[in-house]
Structure formats: C-alpha cells, structure tokens
KETORLO-266510 format. One record per residue (C-alpha): residue number from 1; residue in one letter; x, y, z. Coordinates in nm, 3 decimals, m for minus. Layout:
BEGIN
REC  NUM  A  X  Y  Z $
...
//
This chain:
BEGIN
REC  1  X  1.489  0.381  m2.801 $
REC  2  X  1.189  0.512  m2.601 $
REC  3  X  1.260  0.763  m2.330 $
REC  4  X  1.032  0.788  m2.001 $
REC  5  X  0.736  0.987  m2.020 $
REC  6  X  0.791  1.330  m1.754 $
REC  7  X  0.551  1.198  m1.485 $
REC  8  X  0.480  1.469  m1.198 $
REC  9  X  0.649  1.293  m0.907 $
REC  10  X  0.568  1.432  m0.530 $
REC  11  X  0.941  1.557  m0.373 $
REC  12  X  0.797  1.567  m0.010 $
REC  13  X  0.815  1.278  0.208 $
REC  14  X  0.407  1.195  0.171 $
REC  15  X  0.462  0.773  0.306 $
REC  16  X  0.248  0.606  0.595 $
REC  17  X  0.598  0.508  0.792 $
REC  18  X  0.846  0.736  0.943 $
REC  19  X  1.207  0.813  0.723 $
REC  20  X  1.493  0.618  0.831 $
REC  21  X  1.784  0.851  0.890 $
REC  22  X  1.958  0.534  0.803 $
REC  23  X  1.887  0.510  0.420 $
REC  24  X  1.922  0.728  0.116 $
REC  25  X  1.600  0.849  m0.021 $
REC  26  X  1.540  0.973  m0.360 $
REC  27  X  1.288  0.892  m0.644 $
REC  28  X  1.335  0.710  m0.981 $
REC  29  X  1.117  0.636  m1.307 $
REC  30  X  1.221  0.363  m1.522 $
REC  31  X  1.010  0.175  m1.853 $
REC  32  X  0.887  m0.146  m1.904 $
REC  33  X  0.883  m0.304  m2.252 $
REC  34  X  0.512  m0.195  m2.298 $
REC  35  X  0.656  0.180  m2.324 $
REC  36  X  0.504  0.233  m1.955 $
REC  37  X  0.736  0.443  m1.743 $
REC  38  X  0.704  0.345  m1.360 $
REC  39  X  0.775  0.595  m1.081 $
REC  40  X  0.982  0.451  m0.776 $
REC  41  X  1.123  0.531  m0.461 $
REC  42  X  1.483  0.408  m0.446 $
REC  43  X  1.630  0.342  m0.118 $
REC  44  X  1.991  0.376  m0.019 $
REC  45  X  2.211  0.199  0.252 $
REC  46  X  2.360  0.581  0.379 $
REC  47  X  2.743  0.554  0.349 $
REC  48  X  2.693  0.233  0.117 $
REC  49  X  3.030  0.170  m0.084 $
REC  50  X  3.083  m0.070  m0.382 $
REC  51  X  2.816  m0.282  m0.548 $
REC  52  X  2.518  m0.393  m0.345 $
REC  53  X  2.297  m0.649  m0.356 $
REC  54  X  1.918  m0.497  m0.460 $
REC  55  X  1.555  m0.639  m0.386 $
REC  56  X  1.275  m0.466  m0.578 $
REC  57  X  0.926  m0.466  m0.429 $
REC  58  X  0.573  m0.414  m0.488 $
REC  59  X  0.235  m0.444  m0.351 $
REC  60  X  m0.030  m0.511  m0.204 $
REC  61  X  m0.294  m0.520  m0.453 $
REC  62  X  m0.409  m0.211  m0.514 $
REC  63  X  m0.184  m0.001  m0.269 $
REC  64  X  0.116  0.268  m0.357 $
REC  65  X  0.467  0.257  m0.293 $
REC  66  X  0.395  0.531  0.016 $
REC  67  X  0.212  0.238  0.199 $
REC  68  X  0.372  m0.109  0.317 $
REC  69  X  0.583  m0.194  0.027 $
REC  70  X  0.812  0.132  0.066 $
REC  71  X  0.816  0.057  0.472 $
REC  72  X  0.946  m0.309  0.350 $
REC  73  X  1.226  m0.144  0.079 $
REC  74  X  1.296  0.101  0.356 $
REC  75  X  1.384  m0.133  0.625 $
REC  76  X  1.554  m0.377  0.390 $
REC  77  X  1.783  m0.055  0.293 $
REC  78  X  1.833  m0.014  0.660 $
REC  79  X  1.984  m0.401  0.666 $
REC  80  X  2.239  m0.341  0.353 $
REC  81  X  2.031  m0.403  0.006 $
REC  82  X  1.967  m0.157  m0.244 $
REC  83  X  1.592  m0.142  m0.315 $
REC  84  X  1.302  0.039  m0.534 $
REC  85  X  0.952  0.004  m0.462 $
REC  86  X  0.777  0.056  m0.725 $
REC  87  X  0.395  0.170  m0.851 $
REC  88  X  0.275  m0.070  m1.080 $
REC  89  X  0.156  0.031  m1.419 $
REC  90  X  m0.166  0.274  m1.416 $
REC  91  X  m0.192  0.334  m1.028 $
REC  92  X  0.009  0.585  m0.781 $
REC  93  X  0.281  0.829  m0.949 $
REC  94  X  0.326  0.580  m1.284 $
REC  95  X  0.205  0.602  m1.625 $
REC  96  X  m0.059  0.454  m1.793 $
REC  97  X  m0.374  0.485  m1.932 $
REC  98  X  m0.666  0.405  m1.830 $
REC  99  X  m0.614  0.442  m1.490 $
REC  100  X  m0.642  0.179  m1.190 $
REC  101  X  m0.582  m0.109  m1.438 $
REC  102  X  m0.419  m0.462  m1.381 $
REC  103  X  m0.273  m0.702  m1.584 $
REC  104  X  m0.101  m1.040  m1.486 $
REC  105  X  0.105  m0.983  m1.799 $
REC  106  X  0.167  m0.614  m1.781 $
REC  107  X  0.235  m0.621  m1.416 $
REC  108  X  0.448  m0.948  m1.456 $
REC  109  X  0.626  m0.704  m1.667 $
REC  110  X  0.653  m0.441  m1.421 $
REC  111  X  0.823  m0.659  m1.165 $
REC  112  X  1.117  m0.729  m1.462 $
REC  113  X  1.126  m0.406  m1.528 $
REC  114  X  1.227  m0.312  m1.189 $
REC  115  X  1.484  m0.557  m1.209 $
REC  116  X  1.565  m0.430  m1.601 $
REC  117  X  1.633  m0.084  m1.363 $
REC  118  X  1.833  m0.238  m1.126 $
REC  119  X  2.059  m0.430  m1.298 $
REC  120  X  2.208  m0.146  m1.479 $
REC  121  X  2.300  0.062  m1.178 $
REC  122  X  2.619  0.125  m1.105 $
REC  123  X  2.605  0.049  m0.749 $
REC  124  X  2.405  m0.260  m0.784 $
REC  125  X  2.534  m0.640  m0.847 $
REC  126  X  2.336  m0.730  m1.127 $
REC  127  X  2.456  m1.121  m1.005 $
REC  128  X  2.260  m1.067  m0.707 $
REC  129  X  1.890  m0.902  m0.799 $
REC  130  X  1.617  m1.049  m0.574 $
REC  131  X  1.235  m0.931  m0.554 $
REC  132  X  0.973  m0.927  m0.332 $
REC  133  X  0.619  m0.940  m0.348 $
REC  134  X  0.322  m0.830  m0.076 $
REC  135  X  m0.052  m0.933  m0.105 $
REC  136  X  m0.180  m1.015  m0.469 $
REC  137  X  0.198  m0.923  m0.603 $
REC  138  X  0.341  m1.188  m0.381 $
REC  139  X  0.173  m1.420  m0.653 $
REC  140  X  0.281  m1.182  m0.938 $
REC  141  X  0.642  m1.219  m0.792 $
REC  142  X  0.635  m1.641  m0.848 $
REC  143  X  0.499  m1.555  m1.177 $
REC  144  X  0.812  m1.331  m1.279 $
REC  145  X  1.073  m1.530  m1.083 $
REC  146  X  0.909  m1.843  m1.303 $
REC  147  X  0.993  m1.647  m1.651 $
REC  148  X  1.311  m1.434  m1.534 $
REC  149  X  1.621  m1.588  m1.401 $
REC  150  X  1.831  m1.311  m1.306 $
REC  151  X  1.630  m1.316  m1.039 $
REC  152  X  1.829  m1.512  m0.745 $
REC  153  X  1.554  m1.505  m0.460 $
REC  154  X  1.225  m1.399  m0.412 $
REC  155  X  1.019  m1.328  m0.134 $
REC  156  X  0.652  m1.358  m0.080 $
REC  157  X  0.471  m1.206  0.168 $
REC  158  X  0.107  m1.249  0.320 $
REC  159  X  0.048  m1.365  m0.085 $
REC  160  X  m0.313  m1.390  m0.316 $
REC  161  X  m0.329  m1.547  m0.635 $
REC  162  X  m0.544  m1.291  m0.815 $
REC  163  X  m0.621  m1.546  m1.089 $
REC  164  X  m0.731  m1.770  m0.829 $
REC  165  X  m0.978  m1.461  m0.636 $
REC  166  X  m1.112  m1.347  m1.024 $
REC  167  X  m1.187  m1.698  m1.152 $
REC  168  X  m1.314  m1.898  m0.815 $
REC  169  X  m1.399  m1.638  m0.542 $
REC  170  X  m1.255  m1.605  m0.159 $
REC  171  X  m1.238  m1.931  m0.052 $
REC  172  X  m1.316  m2.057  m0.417 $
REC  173  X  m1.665  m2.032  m0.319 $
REC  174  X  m1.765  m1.924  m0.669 $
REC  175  X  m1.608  m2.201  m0.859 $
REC  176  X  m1.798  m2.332  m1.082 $
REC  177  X  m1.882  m2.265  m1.459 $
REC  178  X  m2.227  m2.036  m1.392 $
REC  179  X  m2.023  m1.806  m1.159 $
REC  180  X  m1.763  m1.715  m1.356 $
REC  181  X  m2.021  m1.710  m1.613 $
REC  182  X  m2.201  m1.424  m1.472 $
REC  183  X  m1.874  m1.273  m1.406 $
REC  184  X  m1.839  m1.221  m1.777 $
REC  185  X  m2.151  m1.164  m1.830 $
REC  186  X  m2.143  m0.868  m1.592 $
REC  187  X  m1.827  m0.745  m1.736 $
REC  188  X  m1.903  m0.763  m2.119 $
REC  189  X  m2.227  m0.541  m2.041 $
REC  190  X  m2.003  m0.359  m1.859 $
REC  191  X  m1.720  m0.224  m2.161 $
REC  192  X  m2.063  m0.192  m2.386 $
REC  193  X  m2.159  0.087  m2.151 $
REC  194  X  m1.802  0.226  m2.067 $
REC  195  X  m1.751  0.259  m2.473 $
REC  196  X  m2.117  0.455  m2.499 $
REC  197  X  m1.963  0.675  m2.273 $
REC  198  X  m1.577  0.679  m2.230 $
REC  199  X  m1.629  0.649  m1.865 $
REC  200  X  m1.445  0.340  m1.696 $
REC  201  X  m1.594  0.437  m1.342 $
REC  202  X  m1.451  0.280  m1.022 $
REC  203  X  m1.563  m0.057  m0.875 $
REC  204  X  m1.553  0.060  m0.464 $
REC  205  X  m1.274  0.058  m0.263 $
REC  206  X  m1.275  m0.066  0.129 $
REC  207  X  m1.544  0.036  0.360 $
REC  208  X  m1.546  0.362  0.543 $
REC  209  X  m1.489  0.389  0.896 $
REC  210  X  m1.640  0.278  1.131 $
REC  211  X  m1.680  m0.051  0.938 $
REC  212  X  m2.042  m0.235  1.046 $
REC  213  X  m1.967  m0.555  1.279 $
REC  214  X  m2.107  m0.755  1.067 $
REC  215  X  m1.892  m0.765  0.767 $
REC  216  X  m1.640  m1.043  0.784 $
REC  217  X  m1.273  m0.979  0.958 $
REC  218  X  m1.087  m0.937  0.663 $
REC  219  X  m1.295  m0.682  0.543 $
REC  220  X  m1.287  m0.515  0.832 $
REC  221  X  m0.877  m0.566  0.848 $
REC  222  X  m0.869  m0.394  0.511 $
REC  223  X  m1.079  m0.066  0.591 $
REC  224  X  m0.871  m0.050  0.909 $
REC  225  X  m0.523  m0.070  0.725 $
REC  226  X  m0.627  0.117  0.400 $
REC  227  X  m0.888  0.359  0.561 $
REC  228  X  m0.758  0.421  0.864 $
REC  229  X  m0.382  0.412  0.943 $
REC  230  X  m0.228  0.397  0.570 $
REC  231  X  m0.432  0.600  0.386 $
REC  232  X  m0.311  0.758  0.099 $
REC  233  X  m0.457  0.979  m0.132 $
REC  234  X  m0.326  0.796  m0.420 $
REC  235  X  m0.389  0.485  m0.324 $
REC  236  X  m0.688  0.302  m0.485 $
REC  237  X  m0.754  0.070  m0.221 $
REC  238  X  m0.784  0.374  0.034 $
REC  239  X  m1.020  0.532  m0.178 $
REC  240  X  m1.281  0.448  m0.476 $
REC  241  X  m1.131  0.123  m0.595 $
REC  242  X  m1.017  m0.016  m0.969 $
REC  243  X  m1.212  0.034  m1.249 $
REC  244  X  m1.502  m0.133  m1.343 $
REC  245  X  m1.331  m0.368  m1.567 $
REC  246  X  m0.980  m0.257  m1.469 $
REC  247  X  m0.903  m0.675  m1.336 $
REC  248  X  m1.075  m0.840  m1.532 $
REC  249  X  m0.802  m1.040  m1.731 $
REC  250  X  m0.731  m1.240  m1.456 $
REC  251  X  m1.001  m1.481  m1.452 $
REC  252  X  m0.899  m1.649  m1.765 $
REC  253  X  m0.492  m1.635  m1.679 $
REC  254  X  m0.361  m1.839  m1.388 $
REC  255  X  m0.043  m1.706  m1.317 $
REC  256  X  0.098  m2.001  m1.097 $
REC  257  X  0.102  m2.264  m1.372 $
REC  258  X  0.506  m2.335  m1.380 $
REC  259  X  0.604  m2.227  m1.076 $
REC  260  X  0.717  m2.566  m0.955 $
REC  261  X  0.963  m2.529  m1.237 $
REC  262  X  1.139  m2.200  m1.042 $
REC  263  X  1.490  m2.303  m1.015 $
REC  264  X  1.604  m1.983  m0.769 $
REC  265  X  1.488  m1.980  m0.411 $
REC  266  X  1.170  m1.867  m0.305 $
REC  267  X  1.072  m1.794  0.036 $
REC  268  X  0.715  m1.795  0.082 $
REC  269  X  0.563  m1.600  0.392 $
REC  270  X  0.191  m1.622  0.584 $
REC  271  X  m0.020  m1.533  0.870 $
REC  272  X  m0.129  m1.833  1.035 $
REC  273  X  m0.459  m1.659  1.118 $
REC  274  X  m0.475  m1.482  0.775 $
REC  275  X  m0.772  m1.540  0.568 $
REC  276  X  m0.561  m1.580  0.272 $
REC  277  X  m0.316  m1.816  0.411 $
REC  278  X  m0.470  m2.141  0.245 $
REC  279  X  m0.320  m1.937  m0.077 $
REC  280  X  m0.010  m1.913  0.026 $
REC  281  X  0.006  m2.284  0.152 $
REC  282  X  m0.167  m2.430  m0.179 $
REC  283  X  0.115  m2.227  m0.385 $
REC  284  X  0.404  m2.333  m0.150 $
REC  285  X  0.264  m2.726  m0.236 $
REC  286  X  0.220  m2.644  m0.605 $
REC  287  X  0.555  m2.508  m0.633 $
REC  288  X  0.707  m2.815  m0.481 $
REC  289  X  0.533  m3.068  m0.714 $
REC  290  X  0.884  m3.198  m0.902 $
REC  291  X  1.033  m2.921  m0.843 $
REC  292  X  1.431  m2.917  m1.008 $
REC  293  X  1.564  m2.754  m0.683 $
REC  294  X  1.318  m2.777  m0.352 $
REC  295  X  1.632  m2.787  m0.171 $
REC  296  X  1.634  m2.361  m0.154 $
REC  297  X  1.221  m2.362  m0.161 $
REC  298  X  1.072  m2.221  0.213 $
REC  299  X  0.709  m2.201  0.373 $
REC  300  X  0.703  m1.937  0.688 $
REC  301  X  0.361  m1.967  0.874 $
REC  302  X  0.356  m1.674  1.150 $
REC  303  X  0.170  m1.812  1.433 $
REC  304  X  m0.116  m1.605  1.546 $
REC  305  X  m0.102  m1.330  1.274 $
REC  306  X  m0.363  m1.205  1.057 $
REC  307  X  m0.324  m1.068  0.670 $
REC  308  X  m0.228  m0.737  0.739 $
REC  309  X  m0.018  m0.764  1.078 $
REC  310  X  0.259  m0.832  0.784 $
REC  311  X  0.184  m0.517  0.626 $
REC  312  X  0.283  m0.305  0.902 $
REC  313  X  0.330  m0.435  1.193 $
REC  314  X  0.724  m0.451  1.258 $
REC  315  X  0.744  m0.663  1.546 $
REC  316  X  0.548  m0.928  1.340 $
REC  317  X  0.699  m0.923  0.968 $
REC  318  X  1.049  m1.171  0.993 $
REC  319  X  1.263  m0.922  0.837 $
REC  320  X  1.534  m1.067  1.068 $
REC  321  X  1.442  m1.431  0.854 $
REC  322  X  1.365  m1.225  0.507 $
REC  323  X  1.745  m1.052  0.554 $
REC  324  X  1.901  m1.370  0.622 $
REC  325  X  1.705  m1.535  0.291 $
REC  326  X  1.823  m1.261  0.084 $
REC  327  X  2.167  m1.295  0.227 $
REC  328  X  2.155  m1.644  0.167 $
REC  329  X  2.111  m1.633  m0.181 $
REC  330  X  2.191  m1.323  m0.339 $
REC  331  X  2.551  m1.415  m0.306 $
//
C-alpha cells in the first residue's frame, strides 16, 4: 500500500483567524487514491470524549486551509464536530505536481479522501461524516456527496460551479460555441508553448491594492479578502494565480449533472447580494428536479450579504443554522 509522501508542513500557527483556546489543533496528511498525499489541519473539540461526529471542509477556489475554510473547521470544532480542512491537491502544504492545478475529478477525489481520513479515526463516527464546501468547492462538495454516500450531510456555502464559470463565463455571458471555442484555442497554443519550455507560468491572481473603481464589485471583494485581510503567502488567489492551463478541464466536465439524485441532505447557503448567488439558486432548483428525498434538501439566502461576507465575516455566516443542519443529520 502507498505511504504519504514527507511533505514540509509549517508547525506555527501562520492562519488569517485567531486560535480558539476551545479546540485541539494539530496537523494531518492523508492520500487520495491518485497517490496524492493532502496536508490538513485537524481540529479538536478540547476535552472531547467518545466518538464524534466529523465535517471535512475545503475551499474557496483557489485559497489554503489558513484562510476561511480553517476559520469554518475551527468554529465548527468549537460547537462539538471533529473537522479537517484540507489543501486540495497541488496548492498550499499538499502534494502534487505541477503546481496550482485543478481537477473536478481529482479534487472530487480529494473531498472523499478527507472523508477516507476521517472515517478511520478512532474518535470519529464513521456513521456520521458530513462535508462542507466554500466558493467553487461548495459545487465540488454536491459533486462528491452525488458519488459517495457515507456522506450524511453536506453543506454549501457562498457556492460556484466551476464547470459552469470555465464553459459559459460570469453570468454565462460567454456561452456560446465561438467562446468556448477560443477558450481552447487559447489553451491548446498554450501547452504547445509550456512543453517548448517546461514552464506552466501563472494565469494572475486578484488585483493589488488599491483596486481601480472601476473594476466590477466582485473583483474588488476578492482583492479586498485575498489581498488585503487574508493574505497568505501560500495561497494562490492572494498571489500570482493558477497556472496557465492549471483549470482547464472544467469546461468540458459539468460536475452538477446527478445531483438531483443526492439522497443525503444538503444544505445549500448564499448571499442575497452575492454575485454568484444565481449559482447557488440554479443548483438548489437542479438538485430538486425529482429528487428521491427533497424532504432533507435546504436553500439559505442571507439577506443583504455579498460573496465574501460568508467567508469571514462571523456575525453573517449561520453557523448557529449550519450546527443545527449537521446536528440534524449526522445522527
């Protein structure tokens, strides 16, 4: 059996939130079944006794563990579950080469290899595993809780659908056959040059600060978050970007195809104000359609909040709702 690769895994507290004095920290590397190990931070109810229930999380798109997704683990930890929040395969602390690359199927896999972790741990109920998902993994988590049912509930928060972004645009202004054709044209030119000279390079992360006022909000929103008050040095999004061809799978793999046939609950969250709400609301419909069990389905619209306020911003993000979802189901 394959052992973890020795990845070279920061001991000092180096996250964009404070440490809970509530919660256990301590860090973890675990593999997926493409021979990737992952580096996690694992996070601890202190004083915790017997089996717990466990939530692993990732995202946003192109962030680390040290940014939003550990602050949600942490806080969840505070309120009684076992979690890991994980860097997905060839960003942060985990393995994987070449670097800042995504792949709906390898980072599918990355989500069930969390829960692979998880279920073996002696502390953990493997009967009551959920996940949850920020950003573009919020539609990564619907695709792995639509192919992996030890997975009781799942949680998306402030969601994309990458496949949706890569083959149609924001706001699937770019949909149409010549768009996506110059997308590929772009990109095939693209690994002729990076093969003349085994360099990938990096497609631009957000904007420096100050960001000009006339870019649109969202971009803006971004620099702010990534840029500004949760940068980290490992982060790609806080600094040059993914590589030129690093998401490029997406636009022929829509991840969301069977997700109205997700028989565990799913509790799907958005900004009301959030540019990327309409993505969260067409998923919440599209899982519905005939859906086996809509009884345990949910659609949370925040009024009033933008995409990143649920990064962050603790008086904002319903972890008071998300605890009570997970308590819910993972029973």
């Amino acid at each position: 059996m394959l052992k973890p690769a020795e990845l070279h895994l920061s001991q000092e507290w180096d996250k964009t939130f404070p440490q809970s004095d509530r919660v256990d920290h301590r860090k973890v590397t675990f593999l997926n079944r493409y021979g990737l190990t992952l580096a996690a931070d694992q996070y601890t109810p202190k004083g915790a006794q017997g089996r717990l229930p466990a939530v692993a999380v990732c995202g946003p798109f192109g962030a680390v563990k040290e940014q939003c997704s550990g602050l949600y683990a942490q806080t969840l930890a505070e309120r009684g579950f076992l979690t890991v929040a994980f860097d997905p395969s060839f960003t942060g602390e985990s393995g994987g080469e070449p670097r800042y690359t995504a792949s709906p199927d390898i980072n599918t896999e990355d989500f069930q290899a969390a829960v692979d972790f998880l279920s073996v741990q002696g502390n953990v109920d493997p009967d009551r595993i959920g996940i949850l998902g920020i950003c573009g993994w919020g539609g990564l988590a619907l695709n792995t809780a639509a192919i992996d049912t030890r997975i009781k509930a799942t949680v998306v928060s402030t969601m994309y659908d990458m496949s949706r972004i890569a083959a149609k645009g924001y706001f699937d202004a770019a949909d149409s056959e010549e768009a996506r054709h110059q997308v590929r044209e772009s990109c095939s030119a693209a690994r002729t040059a990076i093969c003349r000279s085994g360099d990938y390079g990096r497609a631009g992360g957000c904007l420096p600060l100050p960001v000009p006022e006339d870019v649109p909000f969202y971009v803006k929103d971004y620099s702010e978050y990534y840029k500004g008050r949760a940068y980290h040095p490992r982060s790609l999004n806080s600094n040059e970007g993914w590589n030129t061809i690093g998401t490029l799978s997406f636009l022929n793999q829509p991840i969301l195809q069977y997700t109205n046939e997700i028989r565990s609950a799913v509790l799907i969250i958005h900004g009301e104000k959030a540019h990327s709400c309409y993505m969260g609301r067409d998923a919440y419909a599209h899982m519905m359609k005939g859906n086996p069990s809509p009884e345990n389905k949910e659609l949370m619209i925040i009024p009033g909040a933008v995409h990143t306020d649920l990064y962050d911003d603790l008086d904002i993000i319903p972890f008071d709702k998300i605890q009570n979802f997970f308590r819910t189901y993972l029973k």
